[in-house]
C-alpha positions in Angstrom: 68.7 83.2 -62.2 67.1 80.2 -63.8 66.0 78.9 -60.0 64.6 82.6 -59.2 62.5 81.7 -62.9 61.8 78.3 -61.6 60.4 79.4 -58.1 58.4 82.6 -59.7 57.1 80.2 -61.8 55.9 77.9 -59.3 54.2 80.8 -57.3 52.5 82.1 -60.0 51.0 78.9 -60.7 50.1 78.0 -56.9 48.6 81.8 -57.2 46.0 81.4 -60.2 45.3 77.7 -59.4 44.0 79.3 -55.6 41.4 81.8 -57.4 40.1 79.6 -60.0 38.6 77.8 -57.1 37.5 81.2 -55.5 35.5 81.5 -58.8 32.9 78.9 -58.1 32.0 80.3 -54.9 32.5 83.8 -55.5 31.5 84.6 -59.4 28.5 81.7 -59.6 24.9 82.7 -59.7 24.1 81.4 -56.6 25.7 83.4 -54.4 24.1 86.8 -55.3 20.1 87.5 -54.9 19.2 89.1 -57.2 23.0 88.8 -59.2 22.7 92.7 -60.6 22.5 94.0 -57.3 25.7 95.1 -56.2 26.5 94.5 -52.2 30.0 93.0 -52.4 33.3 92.9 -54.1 32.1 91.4 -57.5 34.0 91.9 -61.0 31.4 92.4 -63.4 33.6 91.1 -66.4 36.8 91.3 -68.7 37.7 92.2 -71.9 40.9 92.2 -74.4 41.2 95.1 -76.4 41.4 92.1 -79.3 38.8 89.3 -78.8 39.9 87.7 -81.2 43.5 88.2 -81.7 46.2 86.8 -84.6 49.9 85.4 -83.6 52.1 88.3 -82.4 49.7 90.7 -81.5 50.2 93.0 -78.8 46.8 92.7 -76.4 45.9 94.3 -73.4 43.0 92.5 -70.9 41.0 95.1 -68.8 38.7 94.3 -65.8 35.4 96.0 -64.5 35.5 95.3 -60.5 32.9 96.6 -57.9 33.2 97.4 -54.4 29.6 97.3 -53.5 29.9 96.7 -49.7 28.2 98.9 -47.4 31.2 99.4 -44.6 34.1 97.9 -46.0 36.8 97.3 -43.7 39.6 97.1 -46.0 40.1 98.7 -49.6 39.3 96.2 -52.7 42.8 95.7 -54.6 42.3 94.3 -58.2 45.7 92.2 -58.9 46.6 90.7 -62.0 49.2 87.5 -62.0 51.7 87.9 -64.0 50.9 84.6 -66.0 49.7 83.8 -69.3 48.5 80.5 -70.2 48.9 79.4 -73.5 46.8 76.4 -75.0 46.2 74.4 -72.1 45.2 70.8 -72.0 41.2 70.7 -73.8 41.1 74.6 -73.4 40.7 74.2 -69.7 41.8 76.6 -67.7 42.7 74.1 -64.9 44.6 72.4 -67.1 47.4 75.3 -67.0 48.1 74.1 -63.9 48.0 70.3 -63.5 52.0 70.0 -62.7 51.3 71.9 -59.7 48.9 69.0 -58.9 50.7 66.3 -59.7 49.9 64.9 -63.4 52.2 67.0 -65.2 50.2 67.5 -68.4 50.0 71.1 -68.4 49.8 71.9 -72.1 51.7 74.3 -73.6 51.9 77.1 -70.9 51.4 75.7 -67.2 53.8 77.3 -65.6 55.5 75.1 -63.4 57.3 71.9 -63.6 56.0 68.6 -62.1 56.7 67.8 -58.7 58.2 70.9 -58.1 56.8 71.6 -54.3 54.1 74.2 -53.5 55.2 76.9 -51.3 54.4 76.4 -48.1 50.6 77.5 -46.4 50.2 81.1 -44.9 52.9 82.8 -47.4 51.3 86.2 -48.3 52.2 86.4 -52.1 50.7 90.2 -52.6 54.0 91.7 -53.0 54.3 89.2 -56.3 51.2 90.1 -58.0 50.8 93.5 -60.3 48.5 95.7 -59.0 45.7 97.3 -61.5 42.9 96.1 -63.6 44.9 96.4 -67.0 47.8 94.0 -68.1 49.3 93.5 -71.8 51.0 90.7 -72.6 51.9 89.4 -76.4 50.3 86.6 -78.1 53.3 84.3 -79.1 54.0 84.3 -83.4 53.5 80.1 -83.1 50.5 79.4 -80.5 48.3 78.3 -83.6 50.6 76.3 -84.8 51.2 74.2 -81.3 47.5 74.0 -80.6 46.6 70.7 -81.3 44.0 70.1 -84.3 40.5 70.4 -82.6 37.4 68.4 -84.9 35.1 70.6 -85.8 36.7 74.1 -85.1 35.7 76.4 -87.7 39.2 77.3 -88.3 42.9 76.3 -86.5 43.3 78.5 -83.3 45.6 79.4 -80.3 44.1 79.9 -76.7 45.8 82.4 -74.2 44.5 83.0 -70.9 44.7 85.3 -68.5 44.0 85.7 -64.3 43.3 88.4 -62.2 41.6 88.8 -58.1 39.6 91.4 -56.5 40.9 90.8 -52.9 40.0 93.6 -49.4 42.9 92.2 -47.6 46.0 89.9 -48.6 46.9 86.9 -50.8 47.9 84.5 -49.4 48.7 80.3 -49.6 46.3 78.0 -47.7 47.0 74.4 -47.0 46.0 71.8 -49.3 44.5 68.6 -48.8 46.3 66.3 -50.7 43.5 63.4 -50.7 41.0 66.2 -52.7 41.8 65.7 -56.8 40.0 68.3 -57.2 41.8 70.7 -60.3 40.3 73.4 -59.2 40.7 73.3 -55.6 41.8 76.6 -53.8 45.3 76.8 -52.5 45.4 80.9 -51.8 42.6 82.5 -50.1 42.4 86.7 -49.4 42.8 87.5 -45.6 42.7 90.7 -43.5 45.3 92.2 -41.4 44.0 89.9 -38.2 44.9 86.6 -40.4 41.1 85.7 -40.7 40.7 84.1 -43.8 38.0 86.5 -46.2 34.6 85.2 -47.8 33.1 85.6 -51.3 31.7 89.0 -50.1 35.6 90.2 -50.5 37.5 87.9 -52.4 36.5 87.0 -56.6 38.6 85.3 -59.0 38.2 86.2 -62.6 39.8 85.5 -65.9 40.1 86.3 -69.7 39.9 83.7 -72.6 41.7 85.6 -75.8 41.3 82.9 -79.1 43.7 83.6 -81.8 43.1 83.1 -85.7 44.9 84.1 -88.7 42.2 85.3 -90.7 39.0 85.0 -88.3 38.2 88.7 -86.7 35.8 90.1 -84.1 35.8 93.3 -82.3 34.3 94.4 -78.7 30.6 95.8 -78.9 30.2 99.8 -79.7 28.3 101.6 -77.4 27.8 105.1 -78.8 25.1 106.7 -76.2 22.8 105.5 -73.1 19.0 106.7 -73.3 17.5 107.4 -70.3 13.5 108.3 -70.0 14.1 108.9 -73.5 17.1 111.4 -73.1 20.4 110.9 -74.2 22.7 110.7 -70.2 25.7 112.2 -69.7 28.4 109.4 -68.4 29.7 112.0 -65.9 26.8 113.6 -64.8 24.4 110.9 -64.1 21.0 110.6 -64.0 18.5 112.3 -61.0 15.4 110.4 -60.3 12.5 111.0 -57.7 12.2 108.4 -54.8 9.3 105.7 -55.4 6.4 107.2 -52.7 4.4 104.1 -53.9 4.0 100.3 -53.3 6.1 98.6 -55.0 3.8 97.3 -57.9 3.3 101.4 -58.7 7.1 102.5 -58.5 7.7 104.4 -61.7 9.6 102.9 -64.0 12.4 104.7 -65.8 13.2 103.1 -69.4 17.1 102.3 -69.6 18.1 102.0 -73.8 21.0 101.8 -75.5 22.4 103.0 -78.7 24.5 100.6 -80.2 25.8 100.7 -84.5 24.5 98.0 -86.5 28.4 97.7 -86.9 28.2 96.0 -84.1 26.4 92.8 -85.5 28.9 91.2 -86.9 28.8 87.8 -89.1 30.1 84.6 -86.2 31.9 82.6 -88.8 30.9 78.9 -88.8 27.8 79.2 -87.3 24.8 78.5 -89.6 21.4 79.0 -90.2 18.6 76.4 -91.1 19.0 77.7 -94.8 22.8 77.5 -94.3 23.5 81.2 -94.5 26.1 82.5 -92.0 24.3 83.7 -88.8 25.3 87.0 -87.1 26.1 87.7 -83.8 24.1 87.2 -80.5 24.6 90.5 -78.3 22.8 91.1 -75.3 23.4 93.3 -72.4 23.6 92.7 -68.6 22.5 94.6 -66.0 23.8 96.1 -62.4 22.8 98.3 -60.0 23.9 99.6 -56.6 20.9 101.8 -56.0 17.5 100.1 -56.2 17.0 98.0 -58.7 16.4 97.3 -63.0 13.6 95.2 -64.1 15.9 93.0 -66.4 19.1 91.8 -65.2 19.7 91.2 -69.3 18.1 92.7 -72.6 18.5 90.8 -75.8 20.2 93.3 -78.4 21.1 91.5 -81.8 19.4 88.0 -83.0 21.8 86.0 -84.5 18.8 85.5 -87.4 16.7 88.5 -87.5 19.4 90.8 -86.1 18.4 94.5 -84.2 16.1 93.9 -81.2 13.5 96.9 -81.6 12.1 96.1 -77.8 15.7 96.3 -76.5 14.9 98.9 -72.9 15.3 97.8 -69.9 14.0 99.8 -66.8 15.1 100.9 -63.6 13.1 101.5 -60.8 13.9 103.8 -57.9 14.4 102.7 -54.3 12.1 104.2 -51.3 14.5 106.3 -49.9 17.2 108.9 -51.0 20.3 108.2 -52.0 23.3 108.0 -54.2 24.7 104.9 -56.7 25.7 103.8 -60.2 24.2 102.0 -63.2 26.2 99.4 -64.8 25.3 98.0 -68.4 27.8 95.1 -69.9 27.3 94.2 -73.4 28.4 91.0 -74.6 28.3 89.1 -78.1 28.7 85.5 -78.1 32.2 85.2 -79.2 34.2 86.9 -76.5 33.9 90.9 -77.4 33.2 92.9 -74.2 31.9 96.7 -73.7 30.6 98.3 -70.9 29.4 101.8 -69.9 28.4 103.0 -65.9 26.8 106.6 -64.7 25.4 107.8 -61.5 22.1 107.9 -59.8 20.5 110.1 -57.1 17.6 108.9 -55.7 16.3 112.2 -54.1 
């Protein structure tokens, strides 16, 4: 049994090490023009039911994922690996897994042991992964305690992380070059039925920081109600919009709001303002579209200093032709808390 740990172990870490590389070529900026429009397997973010969590907490992660491609050949699967990571070497994420590189200094939770041997290239390691886009996992009672002392930190902490893929085809391990030091180089790719190794259009890595305090809190953004032209939208209905008959420049423009509870704006403990009061929360949404496009890809929400944004709409403009899609709006403060709300659209 302890060799069945051993190599699970090992798997998991050759797994998560493979799609942290995926992220920089398949998450980044770059890759998407303009980013909110929606035209390939994308995750759109994570969130813990606790952003901030204390030591033996039960939390569950949750993932929003996309299929936005046009003909898809294969289903997009979200898999989560069954890994935690608990304070890794300078909170890096990488770090979790520098035995399986070589170094051995893997912090507190990497996984595997050093020098243990990856498996070998071409295994497909889907049947190992849990299928879904939740996972709960629980925060060890001593993680604070075994995270070293970090200057400056408002407060001592614990860092577990979490890893999940969006993947149209199969996991598997690709060969690695061993003259690359790269941490974050990719050892598992996603592949379809043929063997043909898959792109960023159907392959995205993604994963969850949770920070753990004793006494510091913070809960995940509120969003009580959607406004849209003014009108309060129903999440299942959707919204029906007229076709833009126009140029471009004279496309109407339908005003996208949220409602969000000043509740929401909460104090971010050890940040301070030029007069030394505590300063609240930043909270902004993001954007994203399958069906024409939004004006913004983000809206600013709360100030950390002055608080409520009054100007906080954003506006979405219809495409030239009929047709049927979603809205996506992400709302993120700046310390880890997560909501998100989506309807339909037809263009007619």
């Amino acid at each position: 049994m302890a060799s069945l740990r051993k190599a699970r172990a090992v798997l998991f870490a050759v797994v998560v090490a493979g799609v942290l590389g995926a992220f920089s070529y398949a998450c980044g900026p770059a890759g998407f023009d303009p980013q909110a429009k929606l035209g390939s397997v994308r995750v759109l973010s994570t969130r813990t039911d606790k952003p901030y969590a204390k030591p033996g907490d039960d939390v569950t992660v949750e993932m929003l994922a996309v299929d936005g491609r046009k003909t898809p050949k294969q289903p997009m699967k979200i898999y989560r690996l069954p890994f935690v990571c608990e304070n890794p070497v300078g909170d890096l994420y990488y770090a979790c897994f520098a035995p399986l590189l070589g170094d051995g200094g893997a912090g507190d939770g990497g996984g595997a042991d050093a020098g243990t041997a990856i498996f070998r290239p071409g295994l497909d390691i889907t049947p190992f992964l849990k299928e879904g886009t939740k996972y709960a996992f629980k925060i060890a009672p001593d993680i604070i305690t075994r995270h070293k002392p970090v200057a400056g930190s408002v407060a001592p902490y614990g860092l577990a992380i979490t890893f999940a893929v969006a993947c149209a085809g199969h996991v598997r391990t690709v060969a690695i070059d061993p003259n690359n030091a790269n941490p974050q180089k990719v050892p598992i790719g996603c592949f379809d039925d043929d063997g043909n190794q898959l792109g960023a259009d159907d392959f995205v890595f993604t994963f969850s920081r949770v920070y753990v305090y004793d006494k510091i809190t913070n809960a995940n953004p509120e969003i009580e109600q959607v406004l849209f032209d003014g009108k309060p939208v129903d999440l299942t209905q959707g919204v029906v919009v007229d076709r833009c008959t126009t140029a471009d420049a004279d496309c109407a423009k339908h005003p996208i709001d949220l409602k969000i509870p000043d509740s929401t704006w909460e104090l971010d403990v050890g940040a301070l303002g030029k007069d030394g009061t505590t300063l609240g929360e930043q909270v902004y949404g993001l954007y994203y579209y399958t069906v024409d496009r939004v004006e913004k890809e983000g809206r600013l929400l709360f100030d950390p200093s002055t608080g409520r944004v009054s100007d906080s709409a954003n506006n979405f403009i219809a495409q030239s032709v009929p047709g049927n899609g979603r809205v996506y709006v992400v709302v993120h403060d700046n310390r880890g808390g997560v909501g998100w709300v989506d309807f339909p659209v037809y263009v007619k």
